[in-house]
MARVO-785892 format. One record per residue: x, y, z of N, C-alpha, C in turn. Coordinates in pm, whole numbers, plus 50000, padded with zeros to 5 digits. Layout:
N
XYZXYZXYZ ...
This chain:
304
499575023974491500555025274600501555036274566 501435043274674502855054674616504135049974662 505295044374573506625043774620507625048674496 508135060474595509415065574544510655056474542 511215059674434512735051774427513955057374371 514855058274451516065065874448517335057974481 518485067874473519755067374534520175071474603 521175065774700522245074574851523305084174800 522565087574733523505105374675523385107374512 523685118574455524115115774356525295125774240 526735124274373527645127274324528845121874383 528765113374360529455101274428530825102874288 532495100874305533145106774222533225091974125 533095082874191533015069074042531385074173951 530305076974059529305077873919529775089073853 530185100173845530295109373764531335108373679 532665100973729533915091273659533625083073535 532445077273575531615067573454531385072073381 531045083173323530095091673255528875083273156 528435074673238527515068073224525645069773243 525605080973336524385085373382524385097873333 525185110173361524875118673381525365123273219 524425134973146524625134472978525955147072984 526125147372854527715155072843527385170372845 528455174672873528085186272977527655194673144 527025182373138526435181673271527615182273426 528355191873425528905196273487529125204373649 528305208273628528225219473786527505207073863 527105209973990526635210274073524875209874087 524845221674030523415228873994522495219073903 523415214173795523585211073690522735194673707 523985185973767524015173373825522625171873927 522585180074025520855177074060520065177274001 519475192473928518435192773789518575182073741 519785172973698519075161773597519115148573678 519475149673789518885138073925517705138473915 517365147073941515565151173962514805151573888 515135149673780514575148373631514125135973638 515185123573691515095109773638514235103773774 514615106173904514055104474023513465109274075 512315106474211511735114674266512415118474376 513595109274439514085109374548515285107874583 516175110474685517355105674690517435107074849 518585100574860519105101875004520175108875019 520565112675117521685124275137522775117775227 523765117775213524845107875300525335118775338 526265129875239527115135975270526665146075450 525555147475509524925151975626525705139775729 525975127475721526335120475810527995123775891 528605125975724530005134375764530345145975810 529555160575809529755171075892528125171475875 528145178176009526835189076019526195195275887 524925191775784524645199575696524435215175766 524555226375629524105237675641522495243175544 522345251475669520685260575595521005263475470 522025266875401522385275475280522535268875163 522975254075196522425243275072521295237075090 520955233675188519645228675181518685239475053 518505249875109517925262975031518895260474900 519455258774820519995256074715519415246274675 519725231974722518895219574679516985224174654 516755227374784515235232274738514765236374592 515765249974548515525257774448515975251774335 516725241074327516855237074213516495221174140 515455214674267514415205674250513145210074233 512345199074158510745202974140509835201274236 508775200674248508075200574377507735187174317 507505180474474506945166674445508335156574467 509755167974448511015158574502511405160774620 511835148174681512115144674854513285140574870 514075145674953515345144475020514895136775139 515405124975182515875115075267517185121875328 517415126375471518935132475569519385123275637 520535120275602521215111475679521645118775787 521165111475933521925124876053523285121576071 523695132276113525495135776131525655123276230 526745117476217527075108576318527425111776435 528335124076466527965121776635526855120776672 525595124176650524335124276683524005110976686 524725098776609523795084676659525015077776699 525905081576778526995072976864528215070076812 528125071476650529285069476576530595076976658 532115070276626533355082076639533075090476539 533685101976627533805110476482534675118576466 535705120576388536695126576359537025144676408 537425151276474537405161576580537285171676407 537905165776295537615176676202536755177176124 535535170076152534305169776091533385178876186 533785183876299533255196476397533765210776291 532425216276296533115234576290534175238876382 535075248576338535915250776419535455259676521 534255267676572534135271776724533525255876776 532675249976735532095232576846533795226776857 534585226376774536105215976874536095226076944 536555239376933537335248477010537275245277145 535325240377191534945239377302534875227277370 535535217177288535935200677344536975199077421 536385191577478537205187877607538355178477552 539655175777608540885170577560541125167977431 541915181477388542025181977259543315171977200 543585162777253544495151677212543425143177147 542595142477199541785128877104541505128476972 541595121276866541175122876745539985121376730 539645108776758537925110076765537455112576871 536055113076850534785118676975533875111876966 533365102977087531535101977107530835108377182 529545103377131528385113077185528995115277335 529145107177419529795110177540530615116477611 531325120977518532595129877551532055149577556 530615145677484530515162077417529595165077524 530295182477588529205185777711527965188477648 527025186077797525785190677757524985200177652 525885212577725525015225777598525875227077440 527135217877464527595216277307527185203877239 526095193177298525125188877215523985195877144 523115204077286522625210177262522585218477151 523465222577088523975235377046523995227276858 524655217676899524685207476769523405200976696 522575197576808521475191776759520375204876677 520565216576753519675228676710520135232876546 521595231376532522685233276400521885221976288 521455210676376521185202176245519685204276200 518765201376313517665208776253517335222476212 517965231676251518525240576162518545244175983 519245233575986519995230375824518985224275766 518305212275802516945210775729515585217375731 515345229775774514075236075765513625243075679 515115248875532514865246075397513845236975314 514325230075336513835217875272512665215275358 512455219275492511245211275543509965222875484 510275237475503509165245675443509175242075303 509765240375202510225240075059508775225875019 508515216475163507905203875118509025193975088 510275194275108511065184675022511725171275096 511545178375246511765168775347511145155975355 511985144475367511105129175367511815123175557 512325116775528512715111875667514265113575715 514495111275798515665117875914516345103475926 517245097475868517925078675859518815085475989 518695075076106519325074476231519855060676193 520915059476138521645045176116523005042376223 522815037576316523295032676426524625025976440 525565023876501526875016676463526525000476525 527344995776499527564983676556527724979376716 528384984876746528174987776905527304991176994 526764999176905524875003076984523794991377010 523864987077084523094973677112522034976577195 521064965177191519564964677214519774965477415 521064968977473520864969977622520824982877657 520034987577779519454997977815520275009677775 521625009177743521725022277695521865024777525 521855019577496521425015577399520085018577377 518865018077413517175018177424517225039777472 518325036677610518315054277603518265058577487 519695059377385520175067677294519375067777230 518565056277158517305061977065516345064677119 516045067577221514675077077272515435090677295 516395092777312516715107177327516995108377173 517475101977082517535113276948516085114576910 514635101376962513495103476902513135117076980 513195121477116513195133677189513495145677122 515135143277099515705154277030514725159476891 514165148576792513885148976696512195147976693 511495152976774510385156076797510005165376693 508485156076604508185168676492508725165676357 509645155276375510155153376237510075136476238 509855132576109509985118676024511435110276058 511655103776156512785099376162512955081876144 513545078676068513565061376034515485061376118 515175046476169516015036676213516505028676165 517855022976172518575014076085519495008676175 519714994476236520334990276354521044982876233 522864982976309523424978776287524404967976349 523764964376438523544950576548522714941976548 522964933276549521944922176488521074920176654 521284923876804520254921576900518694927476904 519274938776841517804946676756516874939976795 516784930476634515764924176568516574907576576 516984906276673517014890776658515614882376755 515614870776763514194861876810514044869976922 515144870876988514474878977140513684893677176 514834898677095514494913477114513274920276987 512874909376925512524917676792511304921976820 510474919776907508954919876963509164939377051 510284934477119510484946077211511254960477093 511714954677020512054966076943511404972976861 510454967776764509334972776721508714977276816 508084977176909507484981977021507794997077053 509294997877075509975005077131509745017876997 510165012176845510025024876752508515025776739 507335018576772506235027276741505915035076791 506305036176967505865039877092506215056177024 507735057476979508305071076938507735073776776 506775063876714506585069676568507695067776479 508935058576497509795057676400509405050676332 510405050876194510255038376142511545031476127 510725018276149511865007476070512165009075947 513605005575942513975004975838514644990675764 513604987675668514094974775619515534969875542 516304961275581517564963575505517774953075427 518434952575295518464945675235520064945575202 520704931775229522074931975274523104919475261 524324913675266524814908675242524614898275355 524424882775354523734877475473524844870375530 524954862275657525794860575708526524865175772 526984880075753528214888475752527654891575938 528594900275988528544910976059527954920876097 528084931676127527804945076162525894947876068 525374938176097524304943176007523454934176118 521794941576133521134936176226519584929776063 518954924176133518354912176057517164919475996 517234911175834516064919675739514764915275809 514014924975835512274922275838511684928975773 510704923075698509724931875671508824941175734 508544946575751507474949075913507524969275882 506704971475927506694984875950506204987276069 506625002576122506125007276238505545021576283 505345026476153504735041576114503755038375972 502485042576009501945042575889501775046975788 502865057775862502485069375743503955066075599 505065057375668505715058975562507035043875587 507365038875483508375028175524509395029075405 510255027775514511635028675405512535016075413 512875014375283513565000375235514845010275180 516065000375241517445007375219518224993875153 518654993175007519374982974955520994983974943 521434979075008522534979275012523634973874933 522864962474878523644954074751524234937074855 524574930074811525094916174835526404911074860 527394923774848528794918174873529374912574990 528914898675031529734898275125531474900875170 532104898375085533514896375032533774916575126 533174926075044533864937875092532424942875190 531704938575259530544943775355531484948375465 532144939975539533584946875661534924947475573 535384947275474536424949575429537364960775456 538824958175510539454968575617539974977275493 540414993375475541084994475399540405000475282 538945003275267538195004975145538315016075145 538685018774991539315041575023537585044774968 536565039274935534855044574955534295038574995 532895045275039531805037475018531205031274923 531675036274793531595025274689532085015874650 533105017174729534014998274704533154990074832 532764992974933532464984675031531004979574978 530184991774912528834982874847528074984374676 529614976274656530184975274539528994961274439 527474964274432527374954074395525924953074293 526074946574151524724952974053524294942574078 522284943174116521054937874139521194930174010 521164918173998519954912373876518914915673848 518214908873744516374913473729515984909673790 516744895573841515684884673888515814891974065 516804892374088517014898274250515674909874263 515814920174138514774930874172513574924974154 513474919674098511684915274064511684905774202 512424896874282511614893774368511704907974474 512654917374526512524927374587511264932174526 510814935274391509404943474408508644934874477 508404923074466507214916674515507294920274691 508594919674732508114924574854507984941774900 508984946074800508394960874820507144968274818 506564957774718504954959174663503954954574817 504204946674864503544937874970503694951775105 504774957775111504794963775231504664978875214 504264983075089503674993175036502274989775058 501964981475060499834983275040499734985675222 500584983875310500514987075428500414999775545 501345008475396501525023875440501195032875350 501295045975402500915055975303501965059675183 503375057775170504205061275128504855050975149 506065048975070507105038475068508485046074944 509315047275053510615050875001511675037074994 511745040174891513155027074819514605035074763 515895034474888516845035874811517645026974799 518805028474721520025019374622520795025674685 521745019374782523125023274846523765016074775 523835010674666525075001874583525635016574511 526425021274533526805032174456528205032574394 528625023374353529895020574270529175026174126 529765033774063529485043073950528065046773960 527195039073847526235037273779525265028673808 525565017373941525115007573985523735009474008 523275012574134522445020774173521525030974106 521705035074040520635040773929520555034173817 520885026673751520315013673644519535006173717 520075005473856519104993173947517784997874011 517855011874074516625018474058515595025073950 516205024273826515435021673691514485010173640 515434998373687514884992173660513704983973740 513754986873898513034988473986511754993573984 511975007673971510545011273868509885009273807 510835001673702509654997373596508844982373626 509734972173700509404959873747508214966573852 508124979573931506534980774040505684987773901 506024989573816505034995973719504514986673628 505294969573642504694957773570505034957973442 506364962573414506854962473305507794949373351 508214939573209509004932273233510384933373187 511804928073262513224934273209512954924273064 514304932073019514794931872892515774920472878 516714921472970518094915072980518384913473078 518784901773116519874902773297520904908773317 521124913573383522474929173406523324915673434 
């Protein structure tokens, strides 16, 4: 079974704070990927969700990974309904927004040909990486508000539209998704467009999170996104990162039953991507270490 296993970035300022992963010296930029890529095959890219990526790092990242390594793009959030802060726009896209009193913006507010114009900017920025081979899938992770009613069903057929040609996985963050009713019609809905589901693995009970399934809906590839278990900070108001909100280290025992199902929904597809969004320091890459070695049938050592 081929499954890659990675992290949701990897320069996050607590892991590099730790100096726990990355060896001494290891300084630049340049530096810090080369020895990402050394240890992983894969990672995910967050920082694309906060502004528009550019062509000019992508082509950087390319050149300074090996072949055979895959970048996972998180898309920019105005693109999946999120607010978004008027200064996470280049300064000619605000110039051309309509009521410049607002702080934030949704997809709704932005005219036609300055979507247009945005969506071309983002695929754009990944065609580095897509000639390079390095491209894996396009994470459309959804807000909370985006719900399983018809407009809702629009918005993701127009980004699957928009995103024609490329690998794009889904991540609902509404539980109508995939709850008893809708869950038949929603799978439905991402095979029809070739997405994939995206399996989440998450703090239970809570909120803003729509329901783990196993299930895939592209054969060619399934992605499992771990988020870690904190209920306590999953909505916590006030969190100055994303690493305090999924602030949380896997056991053995937690990963070894995750391989068994990672293993199970790998013999299903051609590929299977596994990342670690627990990214408080070091979390997340001890936990995808040891991940590895539990699908390679090695047994842990110690309980973290």
């Amino acid at each position: 079974m081929d499954i890659l296993c990675g992290t949701a970035g990897w320069t996050d300022k607590s892991l590099i704070a730790c100096e726990r992963f990355y060896p001494r010296g290891c300084s630049t930029a340049e530096a810090r990927l080369r020895y990402y890529a050394s240890q992983f095959p894969l990672v995910g890219v967050d920082s694309s969700f906060y502004g528009v990526p550019s062509a000019s790092n992508s082509q950087l990242w390319a050149e300074r990974t090996p072949d055979g390594f895959t970048f996972n793009m998180k898309a920019f959030r105005l693109l999946t309904a999120h607010q978004t802060p008027r200064e996470s726009l280049s300064m000619d896209i605000a110039a051309v927004m309509p009521d410049s009193r607002k702080k934030n913006l949704y997809y709704r507010d932005v005219p036609a040909d300055v979507l247009d114009e945005l969506w071309r900017r983002f695929r754009e920025a990944l065609d580095p990486l897509r000639r390079a081979n390095r491209l894996g899938a396009i994470l459309f992770q959804f807000p909370p508000w985006l719900t399983s009613a018809p407009e809702g069903i629009a918005h993701v057929e127009e980004c699957a539209h928009r995103m024609t040609g490329y690998l794009v996985a889904v991540e609902f963050r509404n539980s109508s998704w995939l709850d008893e009713r809708h869950r038949a019609s929603t799978l439905d809905l991402l095979k029809a467009y070739d997405l994939l589901h995206v399996v989440m693995n998450a703090p239970e009970g809570v909120k803003n999170r729509a329901h783990t399934l196993w299930d895939v809906t592209n054969p060619e590839l399934a992605l499992v996104r771990l988020h870690g278990r904190n209920t306590a900070t999953w909505n916590a108001t006030g969190a100055t990162s994303a690493s305090v909100r999924f602030d949380y280290d896997y056991s053995n025992e937690e990963l070894a039953e995750l391989a068994g199902s990672i293993s199970d929904i790998a013999s299903r597809v051609a590929r299977t991507h596994v990342i670690f969004n627990n990214c408080l320091e070091d979390q997340g890459q001890r936990n995808a270490r040891m991940l590895m070695n539990l699908l390679l049938g090695d047994s842990p050592v110690a309980t973290t």
